[in-house]
BAGUKOL-972064 format. One record per residue: residue in three letters; x, y, z of N, C-alpha, C in turn. Coordinates in steps of 0.2 Angstrom, whole numbers, plus 2048, in hexadecimal, padded with zeros to 3 digits. Layout:
% residues N
alaXYZXYZXYZ/...
% end
This chain:
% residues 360
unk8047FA800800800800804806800/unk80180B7FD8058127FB8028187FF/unk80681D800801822803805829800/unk7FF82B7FD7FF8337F88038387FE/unk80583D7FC806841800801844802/unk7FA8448037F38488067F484380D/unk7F583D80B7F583A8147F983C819/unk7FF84281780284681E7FF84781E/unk7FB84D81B7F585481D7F085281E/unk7EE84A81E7E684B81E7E284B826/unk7DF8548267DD85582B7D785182F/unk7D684F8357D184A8387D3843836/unk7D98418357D983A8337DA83583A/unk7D683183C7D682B8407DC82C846/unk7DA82C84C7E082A84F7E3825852/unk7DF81E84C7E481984D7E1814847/unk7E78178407E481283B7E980B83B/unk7E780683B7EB80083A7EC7FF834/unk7EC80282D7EE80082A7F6804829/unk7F980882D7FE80D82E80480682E/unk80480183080B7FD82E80A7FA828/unk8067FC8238067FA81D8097FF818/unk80880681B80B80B81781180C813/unk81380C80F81880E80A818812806/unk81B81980781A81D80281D81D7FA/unk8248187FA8278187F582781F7EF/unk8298227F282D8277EE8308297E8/unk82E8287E38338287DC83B82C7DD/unk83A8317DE83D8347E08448327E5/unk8428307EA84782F7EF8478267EE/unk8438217EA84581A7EA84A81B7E3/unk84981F7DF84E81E7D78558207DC/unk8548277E085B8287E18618227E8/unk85B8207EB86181C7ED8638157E9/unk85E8137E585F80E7DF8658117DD/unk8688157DA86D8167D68728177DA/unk8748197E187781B7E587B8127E6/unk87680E7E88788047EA87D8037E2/unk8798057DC87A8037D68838077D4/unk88480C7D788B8107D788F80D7DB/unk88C80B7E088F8097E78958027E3/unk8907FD7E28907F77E38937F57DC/unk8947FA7D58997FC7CF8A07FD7D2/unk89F7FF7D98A68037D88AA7FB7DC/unk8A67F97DF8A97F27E48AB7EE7DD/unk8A77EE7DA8A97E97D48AE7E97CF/unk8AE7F07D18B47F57CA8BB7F27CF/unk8B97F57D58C17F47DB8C27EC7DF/unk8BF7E97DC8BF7E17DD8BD7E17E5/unk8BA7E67E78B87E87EF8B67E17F2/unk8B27DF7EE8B07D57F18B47D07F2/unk8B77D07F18BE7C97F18C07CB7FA/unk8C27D07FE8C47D08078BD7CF808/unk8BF7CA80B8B87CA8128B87CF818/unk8BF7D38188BF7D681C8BA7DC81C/unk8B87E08128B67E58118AD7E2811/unk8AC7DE8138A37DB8128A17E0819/unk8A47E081E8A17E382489E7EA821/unk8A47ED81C8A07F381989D7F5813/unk89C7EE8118977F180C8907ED80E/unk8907E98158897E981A8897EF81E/unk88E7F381E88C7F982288A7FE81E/unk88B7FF819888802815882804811/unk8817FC8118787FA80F8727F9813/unk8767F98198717FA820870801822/unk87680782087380D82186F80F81B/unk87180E81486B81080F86480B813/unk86380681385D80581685B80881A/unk85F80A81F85C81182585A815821/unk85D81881E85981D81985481F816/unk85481681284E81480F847815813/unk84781081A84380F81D840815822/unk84581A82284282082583E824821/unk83E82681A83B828817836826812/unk83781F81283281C80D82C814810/unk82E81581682C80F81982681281B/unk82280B82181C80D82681E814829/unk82581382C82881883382781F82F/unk82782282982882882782082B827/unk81B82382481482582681282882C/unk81382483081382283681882B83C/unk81C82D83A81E83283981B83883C/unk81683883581283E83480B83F839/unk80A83983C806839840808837847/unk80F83784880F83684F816838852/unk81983C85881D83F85882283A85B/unk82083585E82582F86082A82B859/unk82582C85382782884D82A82C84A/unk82983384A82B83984783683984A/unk83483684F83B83785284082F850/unk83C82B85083F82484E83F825846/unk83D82884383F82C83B84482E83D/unk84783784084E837841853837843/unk85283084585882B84885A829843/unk85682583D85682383B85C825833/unk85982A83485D83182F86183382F/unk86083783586883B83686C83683A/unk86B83083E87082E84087282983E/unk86F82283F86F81C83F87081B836/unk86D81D83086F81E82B876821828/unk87682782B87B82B82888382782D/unk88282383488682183588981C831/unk88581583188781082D889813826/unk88881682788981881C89181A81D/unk89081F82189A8238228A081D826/unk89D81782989F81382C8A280F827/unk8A08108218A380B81B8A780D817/unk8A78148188AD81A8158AA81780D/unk8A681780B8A48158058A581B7FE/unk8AA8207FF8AB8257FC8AF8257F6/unk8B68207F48B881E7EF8B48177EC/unk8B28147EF8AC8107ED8A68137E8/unk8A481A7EA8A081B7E78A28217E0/unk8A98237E18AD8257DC8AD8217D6/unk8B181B7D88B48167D38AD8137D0/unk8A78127D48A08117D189F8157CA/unk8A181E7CC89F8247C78A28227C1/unk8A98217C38AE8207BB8B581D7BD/unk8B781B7B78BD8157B68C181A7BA/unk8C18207B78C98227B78C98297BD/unk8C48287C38C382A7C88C98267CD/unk8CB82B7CF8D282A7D58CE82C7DB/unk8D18267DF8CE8287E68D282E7E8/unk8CE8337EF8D48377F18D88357F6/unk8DE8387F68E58377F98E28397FF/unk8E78358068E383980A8E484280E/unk8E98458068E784B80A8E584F805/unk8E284C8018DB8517FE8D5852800/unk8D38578008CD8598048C885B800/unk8C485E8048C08637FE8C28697FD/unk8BC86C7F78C08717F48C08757FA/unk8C687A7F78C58807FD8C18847FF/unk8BB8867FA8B488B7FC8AF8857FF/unk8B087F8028AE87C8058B087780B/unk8B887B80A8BB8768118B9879819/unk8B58808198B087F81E8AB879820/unk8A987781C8A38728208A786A823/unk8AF86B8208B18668248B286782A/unk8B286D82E8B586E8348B286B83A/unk8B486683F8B08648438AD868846/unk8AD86F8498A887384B8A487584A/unk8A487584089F87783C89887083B/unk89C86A83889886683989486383F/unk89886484589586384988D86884E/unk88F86E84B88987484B884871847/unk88787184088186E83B87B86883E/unk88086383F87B85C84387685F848/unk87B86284C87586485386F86A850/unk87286D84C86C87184B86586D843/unk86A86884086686683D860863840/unk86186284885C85D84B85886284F/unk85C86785385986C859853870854/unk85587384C851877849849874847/unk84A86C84484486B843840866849/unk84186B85184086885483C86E857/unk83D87485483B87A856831878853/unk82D87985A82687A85982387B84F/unk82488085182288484A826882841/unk82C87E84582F87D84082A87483E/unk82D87084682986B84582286A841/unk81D86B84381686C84181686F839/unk81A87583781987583081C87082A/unk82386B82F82386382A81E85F82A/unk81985E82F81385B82F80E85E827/unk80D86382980886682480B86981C/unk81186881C81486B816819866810/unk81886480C81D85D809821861807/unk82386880782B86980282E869809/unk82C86D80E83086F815833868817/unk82F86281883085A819837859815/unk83485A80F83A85980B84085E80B/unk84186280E845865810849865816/unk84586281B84886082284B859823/unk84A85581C84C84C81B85384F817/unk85385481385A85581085C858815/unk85E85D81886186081F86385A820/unk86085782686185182986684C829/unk86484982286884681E86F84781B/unk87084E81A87585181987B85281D/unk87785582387C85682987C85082C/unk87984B82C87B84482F88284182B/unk88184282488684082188E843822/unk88B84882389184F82489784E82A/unk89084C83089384B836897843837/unk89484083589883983289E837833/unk89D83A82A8A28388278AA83D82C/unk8A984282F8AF8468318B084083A/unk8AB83D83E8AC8398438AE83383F/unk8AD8318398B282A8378B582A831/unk8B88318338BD83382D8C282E82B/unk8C582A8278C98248278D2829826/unk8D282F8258DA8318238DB83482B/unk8E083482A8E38378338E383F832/unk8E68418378E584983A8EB84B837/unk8ED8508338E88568328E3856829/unk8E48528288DE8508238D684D826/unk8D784B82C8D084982F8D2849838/unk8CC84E8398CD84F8418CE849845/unk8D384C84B8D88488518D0844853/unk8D483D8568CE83A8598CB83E85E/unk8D08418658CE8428688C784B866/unk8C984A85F8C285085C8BB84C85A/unk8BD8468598B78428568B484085E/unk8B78418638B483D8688B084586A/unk8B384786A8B184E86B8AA851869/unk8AA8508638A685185F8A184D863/unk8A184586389B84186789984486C/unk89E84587189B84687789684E878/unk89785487189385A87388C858870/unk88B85486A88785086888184F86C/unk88484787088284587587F84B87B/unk88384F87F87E85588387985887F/unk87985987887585B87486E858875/unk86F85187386784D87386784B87A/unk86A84B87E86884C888863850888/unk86585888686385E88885B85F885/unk85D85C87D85485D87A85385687C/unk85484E87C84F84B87F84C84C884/unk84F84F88984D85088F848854891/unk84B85988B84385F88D83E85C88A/unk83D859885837857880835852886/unk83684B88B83684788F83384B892/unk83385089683485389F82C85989E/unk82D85A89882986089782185F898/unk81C86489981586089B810862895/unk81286A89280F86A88C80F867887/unk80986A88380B86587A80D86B876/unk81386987381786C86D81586B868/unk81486686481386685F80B864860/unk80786985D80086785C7FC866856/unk80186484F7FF86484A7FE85C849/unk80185884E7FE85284F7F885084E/unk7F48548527EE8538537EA85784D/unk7ED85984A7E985C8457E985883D/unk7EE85483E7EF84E8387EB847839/unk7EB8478427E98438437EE83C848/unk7EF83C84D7F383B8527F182F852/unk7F882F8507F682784E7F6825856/unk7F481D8557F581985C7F181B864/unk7EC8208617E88238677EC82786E/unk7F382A86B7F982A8707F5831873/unk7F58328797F583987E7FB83D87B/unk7F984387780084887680484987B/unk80684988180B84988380F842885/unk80B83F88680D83888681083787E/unk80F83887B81383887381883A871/unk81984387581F84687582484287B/unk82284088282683D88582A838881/unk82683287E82882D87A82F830873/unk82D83687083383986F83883A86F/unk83683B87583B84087B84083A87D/unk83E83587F84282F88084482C87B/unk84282F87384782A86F84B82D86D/unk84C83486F85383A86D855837873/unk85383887985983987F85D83087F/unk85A82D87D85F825880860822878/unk85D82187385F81E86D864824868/unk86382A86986682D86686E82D86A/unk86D82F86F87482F873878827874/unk87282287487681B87287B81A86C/unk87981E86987B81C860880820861/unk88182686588A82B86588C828869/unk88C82386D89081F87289281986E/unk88E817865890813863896815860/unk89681B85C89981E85989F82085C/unk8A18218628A58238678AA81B86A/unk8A78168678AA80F8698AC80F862/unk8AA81185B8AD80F8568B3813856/unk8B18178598B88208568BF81D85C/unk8BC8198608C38178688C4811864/unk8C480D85F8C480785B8CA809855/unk8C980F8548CC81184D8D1813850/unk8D08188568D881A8588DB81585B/unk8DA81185F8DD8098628E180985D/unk8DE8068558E18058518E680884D/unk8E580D84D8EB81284A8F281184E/unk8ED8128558F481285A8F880C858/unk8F78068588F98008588FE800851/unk8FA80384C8FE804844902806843/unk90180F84790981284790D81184E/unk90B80C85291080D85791181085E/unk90881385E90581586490481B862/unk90781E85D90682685D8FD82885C/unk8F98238598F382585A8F1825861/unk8F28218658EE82486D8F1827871/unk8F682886D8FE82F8718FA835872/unk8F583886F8F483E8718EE84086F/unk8E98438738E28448728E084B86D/unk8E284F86D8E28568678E7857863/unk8EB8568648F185A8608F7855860/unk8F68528608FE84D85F90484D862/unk90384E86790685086E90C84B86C/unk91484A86F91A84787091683F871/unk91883B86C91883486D91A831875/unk91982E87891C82C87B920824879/unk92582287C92781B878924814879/unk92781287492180D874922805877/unk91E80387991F7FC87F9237F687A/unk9297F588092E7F187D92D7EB87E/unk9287E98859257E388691E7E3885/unk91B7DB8869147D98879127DC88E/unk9137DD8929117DF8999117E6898/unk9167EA8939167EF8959107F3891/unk90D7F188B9077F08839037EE889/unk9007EA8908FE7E88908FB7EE897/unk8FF7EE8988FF7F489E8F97FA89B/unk8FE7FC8958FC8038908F3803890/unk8F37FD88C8EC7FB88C8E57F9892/unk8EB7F78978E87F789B8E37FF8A0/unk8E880289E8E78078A08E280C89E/unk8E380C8978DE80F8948D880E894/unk8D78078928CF8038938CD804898/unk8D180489F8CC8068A58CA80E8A4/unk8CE8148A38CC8198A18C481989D/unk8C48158978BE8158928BA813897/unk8BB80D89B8B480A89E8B18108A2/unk8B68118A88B28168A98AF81B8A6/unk8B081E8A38AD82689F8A482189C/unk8A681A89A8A081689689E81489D/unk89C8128A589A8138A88978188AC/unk89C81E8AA8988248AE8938268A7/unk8938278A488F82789F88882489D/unk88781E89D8838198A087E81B8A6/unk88281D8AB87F8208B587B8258AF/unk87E8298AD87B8308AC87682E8A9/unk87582C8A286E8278A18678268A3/unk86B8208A886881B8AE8648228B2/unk8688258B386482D8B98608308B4/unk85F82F8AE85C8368AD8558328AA/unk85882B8A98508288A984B8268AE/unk84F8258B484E8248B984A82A8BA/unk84D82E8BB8498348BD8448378B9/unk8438368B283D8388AD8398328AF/unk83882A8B08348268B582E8278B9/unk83482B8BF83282E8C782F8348C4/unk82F8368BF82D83C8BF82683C8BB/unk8268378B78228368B381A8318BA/unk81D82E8BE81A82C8C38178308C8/unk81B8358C881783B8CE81283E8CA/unk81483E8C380E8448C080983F8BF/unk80A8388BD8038358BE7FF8378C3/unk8018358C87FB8368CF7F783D8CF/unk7F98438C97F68478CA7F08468C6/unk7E98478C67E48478C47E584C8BB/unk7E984F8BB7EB8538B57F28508B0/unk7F584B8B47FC84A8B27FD8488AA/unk8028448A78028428A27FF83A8A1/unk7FE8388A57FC8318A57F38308A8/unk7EE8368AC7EA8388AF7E58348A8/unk7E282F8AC7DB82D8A87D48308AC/unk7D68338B17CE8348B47CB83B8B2/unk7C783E8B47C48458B27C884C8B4/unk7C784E8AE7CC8548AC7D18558AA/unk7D384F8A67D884C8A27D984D89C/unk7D184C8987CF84C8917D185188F/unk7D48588917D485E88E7DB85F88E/unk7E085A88E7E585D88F7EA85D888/unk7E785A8847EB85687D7EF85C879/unk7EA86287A7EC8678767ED86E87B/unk7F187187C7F387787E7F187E87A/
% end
């Protein structure tokens, strides 16, 4: 089953149609182009004998599990589904700007997709970059602004609600999105060293402002007792959800699955500098920003084993205290969601006086 674009906007529609996991918008549009995208991909693997290592299948399954993210956020039930409901609307942008755009840059599928274009395309070396009227957007600073605002702007009330009611604005907030998730990416698994691609210790960097980022807005969208978005209800609010119980459910899948997937991202980036380290000698985990003085490198197994020892305890904990932090904030969104029930007006309240609350 297909769904027209009149089924975002159609006003008074049902608030709970079962045929919503049969939807499939199918896109001409957006199904030719990621067709052509696998079809250039998987030319260039062919062209560069890419299949023959087993080592390289991890990332041409990582690759076609991000286009599937892709796929599936825009063209599936979930994009239907989306449009009518703010918890689905947020399992969409995970979809999107993270969990797609990561697997995809986690395959570095970038000469792959060159040698796809044409025979006598040369990868680039790794200190080519981009051109210079655009070697601003590699900046981790800049990309990392990009991402956070590509999430925090269409998160904005007024911004939100006119994607709901408008298909080019939709369509402009899926290319945003999409873009800066790429952007952002590709510069956390960059595969060339510093100074052609940011120090690790920048890639972690970059995770960890990220992550405060979707703490800061899951938290508030989870914690908050108003309803924001009320064009919901005006499309037609699937699944018979209470509007704020809808945003809560939101709210909870920015603050823990989005922040999970920068903690994945963040175990890949400690994986890549291990590696390095060990390649050249230790010089990769010798220094966290700038390339500080090597120190020498371990002449025995106890001494390699020490090195190591020490650092992995560092990691655990940072990944422990991290987790606490978590653990407390859903804890406490729970507790808190448990006291407002017992009020007769709360968010969970079924008794009298309740009914009037859906819309502010």
């Amino acid at each position: 089953m297909t769904a027209s674009s009149a089924a975002w906007a159609q006003v008074g529609e049902a608030a709970f149609d079962p045929e919503a996991w049969n939807v499939w918008t199918l896109t001409p549009g957006v199904v030719i182009a990621i067709v052509l995208i696998c079809l250039v991909y998987f030319a260039g693997v062919i062209r560069l004998r890419a299949f023959k290592e087993s080592s390289q299948l991890w990332r041409h399954a990582a690759f076609l599990g991000g286009v599937l993210a892709v796929f599936f956020s825009l063209e599936s039930p979930i994009a239907y589904m989306a449009g009518h409901a703010f918890f689905m609307r947020q399992i969409q942008h995970l979809l999107l700007y993270m969990v797609g755009p990561m697997l995809i840059m986690l395959a570095a599928p970038q000469v792959l997709l060159i040698s796809g274009l044409s025979r006598k395309a040369s990868p680039p070396s790794g200190s080519d970059g981009a051109p210079r009227r655009f070697a601003w957007l590699a900046n981790p600073v800049v990309v990392t602004a990009l991402y956070i605002a590509a999430l925090y702007v269409w998160q904005y009330p007024p911004y939100h609600d006119a994607v709901l009611l408008s298909e080019p604005i939709r369509y402009l907030m899926y290319a945003s999105m999409l873009g800066a998730g790429l952007l952002f990416w590709w510069r956390v698994f960059d595969m060339r060293a510093a100074p052609a691609g940011p120090t690790y210790g920048a890639r972690l960097t970059m995770l960890w402002i990220v992550i405060l980022s979707v703490l800061v807005l899951g938290s508030f969208t989870t914690l908050k007792s108003e309803v924001l978005y009320p064009a919901y209800d005006t499309v037609g609010r699937l699944f018979a959800l209470r509007p704020v119980f809808d945003e809560m459910l939101g709210g909870i899948v920015i603050l823990i699955l989005s922040s999970m997937m920068c903690l994945a991202g963040m175990i890949v980036v400690i994986h890549m500098w291990g590696h390095d380290g060990i390649a050249l000698g230790g010089k990769g985990m010798s220094s966290l920003f700038s390339g500080a003085a090597v120190p020498s490198r371990p002449t025995t197994g106890d001494a390699l084993l020490h090195r190591a020892r020490t650092k992995n305890h560092t990691l655990a904990v940072g990944f422990a205290a991290f987790a606490i932090v978590l653990f407390a904030t859903v804890l406490a969104i729970g507790v808190l969601d448990h006291l407002e029930g017992a009020n007769p007006h709360g968010t969970f309240a079924t008794g009298p006086g309740s009914a009037n609350r859906s819309v502010q």
